[in-house]
C-alpha positions in Angstrom: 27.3 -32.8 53.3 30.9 -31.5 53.4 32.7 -34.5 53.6 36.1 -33.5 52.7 35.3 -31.6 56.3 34.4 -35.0 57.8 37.6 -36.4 56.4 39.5 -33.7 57.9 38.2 -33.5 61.1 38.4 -37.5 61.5 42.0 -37.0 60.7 43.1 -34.1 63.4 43.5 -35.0 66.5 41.3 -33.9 69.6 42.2 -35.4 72.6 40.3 -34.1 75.5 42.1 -31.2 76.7 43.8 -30.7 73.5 41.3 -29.7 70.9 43.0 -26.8 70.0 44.0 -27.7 66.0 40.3 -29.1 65.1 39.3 -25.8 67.2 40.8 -23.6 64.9 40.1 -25.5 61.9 36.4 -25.3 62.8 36.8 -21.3 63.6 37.9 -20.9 59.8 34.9 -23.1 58.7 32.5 -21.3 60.7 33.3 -17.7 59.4 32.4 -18.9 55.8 28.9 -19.2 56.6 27.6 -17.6 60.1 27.2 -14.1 61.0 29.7 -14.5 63.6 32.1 -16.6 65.4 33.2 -17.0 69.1 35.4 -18.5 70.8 36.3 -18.8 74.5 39.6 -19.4 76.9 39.5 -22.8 76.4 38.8 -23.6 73.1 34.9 -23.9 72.3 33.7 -22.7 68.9 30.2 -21.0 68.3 29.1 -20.3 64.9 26.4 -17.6 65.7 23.6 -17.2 63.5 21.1 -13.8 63.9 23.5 -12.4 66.7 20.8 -9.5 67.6 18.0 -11.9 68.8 16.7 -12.3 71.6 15.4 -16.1 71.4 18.6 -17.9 71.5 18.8 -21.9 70.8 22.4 -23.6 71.6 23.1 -26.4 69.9 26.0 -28.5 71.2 28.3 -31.4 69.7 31.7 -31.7 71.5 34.9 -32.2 69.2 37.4 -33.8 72.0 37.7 -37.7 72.4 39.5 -40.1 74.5 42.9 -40.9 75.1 45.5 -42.0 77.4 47.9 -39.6 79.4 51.6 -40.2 79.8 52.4 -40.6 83.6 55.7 -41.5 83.9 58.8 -43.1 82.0 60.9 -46.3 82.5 64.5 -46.2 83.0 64.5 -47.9 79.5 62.6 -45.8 77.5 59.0 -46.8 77.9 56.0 -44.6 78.1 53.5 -45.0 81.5 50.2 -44.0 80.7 46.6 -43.5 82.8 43.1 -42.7 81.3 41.4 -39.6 80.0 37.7 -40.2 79.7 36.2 -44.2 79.1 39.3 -45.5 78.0 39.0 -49.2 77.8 43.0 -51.1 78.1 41.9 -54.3 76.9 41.9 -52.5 73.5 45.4 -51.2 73.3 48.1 -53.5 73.3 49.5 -54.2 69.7 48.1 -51.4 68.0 50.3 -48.0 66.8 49.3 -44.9 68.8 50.8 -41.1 68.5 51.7 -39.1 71.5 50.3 -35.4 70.9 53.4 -33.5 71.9 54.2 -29.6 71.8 56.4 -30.6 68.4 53.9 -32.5 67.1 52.8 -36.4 67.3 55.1 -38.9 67.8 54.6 -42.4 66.8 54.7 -45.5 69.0 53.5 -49.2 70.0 51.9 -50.2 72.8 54.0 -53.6 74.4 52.3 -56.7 74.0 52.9 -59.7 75.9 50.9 -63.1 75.9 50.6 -62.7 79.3 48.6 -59.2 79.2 46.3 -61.2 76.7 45.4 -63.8 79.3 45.0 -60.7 82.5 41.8 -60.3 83.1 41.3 -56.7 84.9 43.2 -55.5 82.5 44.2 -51.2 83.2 45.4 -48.3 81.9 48.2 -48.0 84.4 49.1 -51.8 83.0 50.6 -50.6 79.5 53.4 -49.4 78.7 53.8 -47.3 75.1 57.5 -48.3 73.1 58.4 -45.1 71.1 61.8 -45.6 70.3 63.5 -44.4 72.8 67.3 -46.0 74.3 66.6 -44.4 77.7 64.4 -41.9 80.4 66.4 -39.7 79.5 66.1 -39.9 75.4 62.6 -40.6 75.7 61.6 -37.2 77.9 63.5 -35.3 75.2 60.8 -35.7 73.2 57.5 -36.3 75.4 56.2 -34.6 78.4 54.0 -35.9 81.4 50.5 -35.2 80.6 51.1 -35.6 77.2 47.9 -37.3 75.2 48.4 -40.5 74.0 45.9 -41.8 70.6 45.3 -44.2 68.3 47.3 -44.2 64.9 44.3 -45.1 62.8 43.0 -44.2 59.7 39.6 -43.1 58.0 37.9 -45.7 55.9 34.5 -45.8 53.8 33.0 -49.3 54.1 29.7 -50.8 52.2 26.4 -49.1 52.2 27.4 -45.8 53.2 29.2 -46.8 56.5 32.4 -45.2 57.9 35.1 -46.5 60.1 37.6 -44.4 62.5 38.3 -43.4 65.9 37.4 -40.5 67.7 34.1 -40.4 65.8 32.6 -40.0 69.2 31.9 -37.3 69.0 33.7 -35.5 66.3 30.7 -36.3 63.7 28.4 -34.5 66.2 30.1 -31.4 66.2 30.5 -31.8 62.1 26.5 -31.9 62.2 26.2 -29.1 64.8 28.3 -26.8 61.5 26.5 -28.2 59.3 23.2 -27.9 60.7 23.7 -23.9 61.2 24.9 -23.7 57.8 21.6 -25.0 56.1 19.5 -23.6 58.9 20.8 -20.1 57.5 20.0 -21.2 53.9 16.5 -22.2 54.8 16.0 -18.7 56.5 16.0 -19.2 60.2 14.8 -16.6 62.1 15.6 -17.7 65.7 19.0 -16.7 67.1 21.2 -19.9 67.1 24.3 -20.6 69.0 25.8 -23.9 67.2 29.0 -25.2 69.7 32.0 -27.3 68.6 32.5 -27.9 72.6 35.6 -29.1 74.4 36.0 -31.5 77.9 33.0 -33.5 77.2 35.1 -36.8 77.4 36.7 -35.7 80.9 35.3 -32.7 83.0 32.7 -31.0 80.7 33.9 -27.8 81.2 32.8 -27.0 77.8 29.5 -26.9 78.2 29.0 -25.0 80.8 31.0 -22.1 79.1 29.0 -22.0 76.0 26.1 -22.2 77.7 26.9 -20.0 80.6 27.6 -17.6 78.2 24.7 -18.1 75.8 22.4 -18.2 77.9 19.7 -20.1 75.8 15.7 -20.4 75.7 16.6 -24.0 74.8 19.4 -26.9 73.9 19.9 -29.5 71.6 22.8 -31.8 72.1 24.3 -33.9 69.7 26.6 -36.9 70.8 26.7 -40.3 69.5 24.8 -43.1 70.8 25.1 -47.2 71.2 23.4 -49.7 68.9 22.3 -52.8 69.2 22.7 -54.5 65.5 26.3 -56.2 66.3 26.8 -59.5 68.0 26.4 -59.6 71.8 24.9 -56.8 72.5 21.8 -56.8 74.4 18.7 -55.2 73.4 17.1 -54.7 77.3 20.0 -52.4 77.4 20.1 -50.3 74.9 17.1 -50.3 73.2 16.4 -51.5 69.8 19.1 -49.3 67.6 21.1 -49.4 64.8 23.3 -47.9 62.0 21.8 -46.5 59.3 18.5 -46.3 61.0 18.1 -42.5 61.1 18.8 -40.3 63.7 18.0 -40.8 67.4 15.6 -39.4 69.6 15.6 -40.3 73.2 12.8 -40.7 75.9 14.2 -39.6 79.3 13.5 -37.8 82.3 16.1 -34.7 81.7 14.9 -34.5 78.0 11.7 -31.9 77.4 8.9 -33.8 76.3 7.8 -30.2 74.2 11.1 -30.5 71.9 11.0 -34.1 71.0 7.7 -33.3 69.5 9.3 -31.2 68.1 12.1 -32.4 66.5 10.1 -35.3 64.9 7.5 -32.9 63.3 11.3 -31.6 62.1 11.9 -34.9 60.3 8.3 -35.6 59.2 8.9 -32.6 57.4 12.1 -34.1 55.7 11.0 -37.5 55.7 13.4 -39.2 57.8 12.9 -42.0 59.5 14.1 -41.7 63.3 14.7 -44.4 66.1 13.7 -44.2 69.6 15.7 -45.3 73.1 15.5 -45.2 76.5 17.1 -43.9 79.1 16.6 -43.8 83.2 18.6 -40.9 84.0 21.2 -38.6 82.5 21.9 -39.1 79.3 25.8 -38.8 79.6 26.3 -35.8 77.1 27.0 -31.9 77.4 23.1 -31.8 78.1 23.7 -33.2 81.3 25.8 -29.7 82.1 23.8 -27.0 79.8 20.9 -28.0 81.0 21.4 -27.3 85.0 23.5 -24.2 83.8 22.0 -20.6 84.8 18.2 -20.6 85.5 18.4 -23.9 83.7 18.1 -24.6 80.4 14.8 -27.3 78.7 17.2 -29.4 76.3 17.1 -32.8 74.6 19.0 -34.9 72.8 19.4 -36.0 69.0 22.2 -38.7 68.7 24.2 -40.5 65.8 24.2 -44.4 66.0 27.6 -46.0 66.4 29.0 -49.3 67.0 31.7 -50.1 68.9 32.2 -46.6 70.6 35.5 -45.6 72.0 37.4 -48.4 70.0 40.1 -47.3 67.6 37.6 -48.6 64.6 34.0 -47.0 65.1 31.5 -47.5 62.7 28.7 -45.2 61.3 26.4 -44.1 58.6 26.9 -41.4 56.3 23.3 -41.3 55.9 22.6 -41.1 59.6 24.8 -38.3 59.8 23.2 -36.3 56.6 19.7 -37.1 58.5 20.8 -35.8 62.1 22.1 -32.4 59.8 18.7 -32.2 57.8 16.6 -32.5 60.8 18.3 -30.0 63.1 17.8 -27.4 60.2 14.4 -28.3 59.8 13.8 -27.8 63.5 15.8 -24.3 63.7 14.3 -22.9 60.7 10.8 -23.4 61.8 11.1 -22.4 65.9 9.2 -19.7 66.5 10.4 -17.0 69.3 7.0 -17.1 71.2 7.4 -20.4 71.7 6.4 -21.7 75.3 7.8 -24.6 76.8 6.6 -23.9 80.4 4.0 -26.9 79.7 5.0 -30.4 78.4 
């Protein structure tokens, strides 16, 4: 695992809409290993492995997380901000956040009365962000509407091979997707493979549907992240029986083809990794949803990373999950086969 990577893509900032630096960070990485790179007009990276064949397999992590949007500006200076993607306000007030500017971030507060403590219904539209700034008019000198608005947290190894940060929704599945190809090359795959850092997952998945417009794939795997139930007050009828450090997880759902996820564990039999199972009733809420009604449509399913406390500015995960989800998606690409029929379950 590279996880001076890891590190690095933690760090950059990749609010939805605005992936562009991890973008082109990921472009650079890609070239060192794949036989080709792509890119599109809004900011998706595919790392291309066996470019010439005709049995092509996408798989997709997107690299964009949430964040607030600035909306408007006090007379006095203060930021007004709305959501982009499953912001949650009662998070926000107290902690530091940058605002992703054109010049670069810019660091502020977010106000913090005892009186926003005690609201119940709690919004977006209810915070204000304090950057400094004497006036309007000092304050739009240096951000613009629309601007991205993120937590100013750090990156932090904890016991037992865990990792806290924000934003690792879903920046470690795009990590994996990299790393994935990467071994699947060393271990000789044969199958064409289309491995997506995507953008817009978080907001209108536009992503998606680009890659795999443009792919055109036999098959998908997505990668995303997924929620555990090892942490107080979370209920297990819910979301299933899940938890950090577990292994990677496979997911029984109607979208998901039942063909692949028998596939996928004969991938980590192989490896000898343990995997967890959860449930789903309907979509599973990840570029899957888009790839695979794109086209003809496209069979997919889903291999997700356990996290706790998703779309918090301090998520927590296991190295070890992530190293498994990497290992078993090479496993899986290096031993498809190009005949392979998934017109029957």
């Amino acid at each position: 695992m590279n996880k001076e990577l890891l590190w690095e893509m933690l760090a950059t900032p990749s609010a939805s809409g605005r992936e562009t630096e991890l973008g082109k960070k990921l472009y650079g990485y890609a070239g060192t290993f794949s036989h080709q790179v792509r890119t599109d007009e809004i900011g998706d990276v595919v790392a291309v492995l066996n470019p010439d064949c005709d049995f092509r397999v996408l798989l997709a992590g997107h690299m964009d997380g949430i964040a607030l949007l600035v909306t408007a500006v006090t007379q006095e200076g203060f930021l007004r901000v709305n959501r982009t993607g499953g912001v949650f306000a009662p998070l926000y007030p107290g902690h530091k956040v940058q605002v992703i500017t054109e010049r670069g971030p810019l660091y502020g507060s977010v106000v913090f009365t005892r009186e926003m403590a005690k609201k119940e219904d709690l919004a977006p539209k209810d915070l204000y962000i304090d950057i400094g700034a004497k006036s309007k008019e000092d304050a739009l000198a240096h951000v613009s509407l629309g601007d991205p608005v993120i937590f100013d947290t750090d990156c932090r190894e904890l016991l037992n091979g865990c990792v806290t940060g924000r934003g690792m929704d879903n920046r470690t599945g795009a990590f994996i997707v990299m790393e994935a190809v990467k071994k699947a090359r060393e271990m000789g795959c044969k199958v064409g493979v289309y491995g997506a850092a995507t953008v817009g997952e978080e907001t209108t998945m536009n992503g998606a549907y680009f890659v795999a417009s443009r792919v055109e794939p036999a098959l998908a795997i997505a990668v995303d992240v997924t929620y555990t139930s090892d942490y107080p007050g979370v209920d297990t009828a819910a979301t299933g029986d899940v938890r950090v450090g577990g292994g990677p997880v496979l997911v029984n759902n109607p979208s998901c083809h039942r063909k692949l996820q028998r596939l996928l564990r004969q991938a980590a039999e192989k490896q000898g990794i343990a995997v967890q199972t959860e449930a789903a009733t309907g979509r599973t809420g990840t570029d899957g949803d888009v790839i695979h009604k794109t086209g003809k449509g496209v069979p997919f399913s889903l291999v997700s990373i356990p996290l706790r406390y998703m779309h918090s500015p301090a998520e927590v995960g296991s190295l070890a999950d992530i190293q498994g989800c990497i290992d078993l998606l090479a496993q899986f690409l290096a031993d498809l086969d190009p005949s392979l029929d998934l017109t029957w379950y």
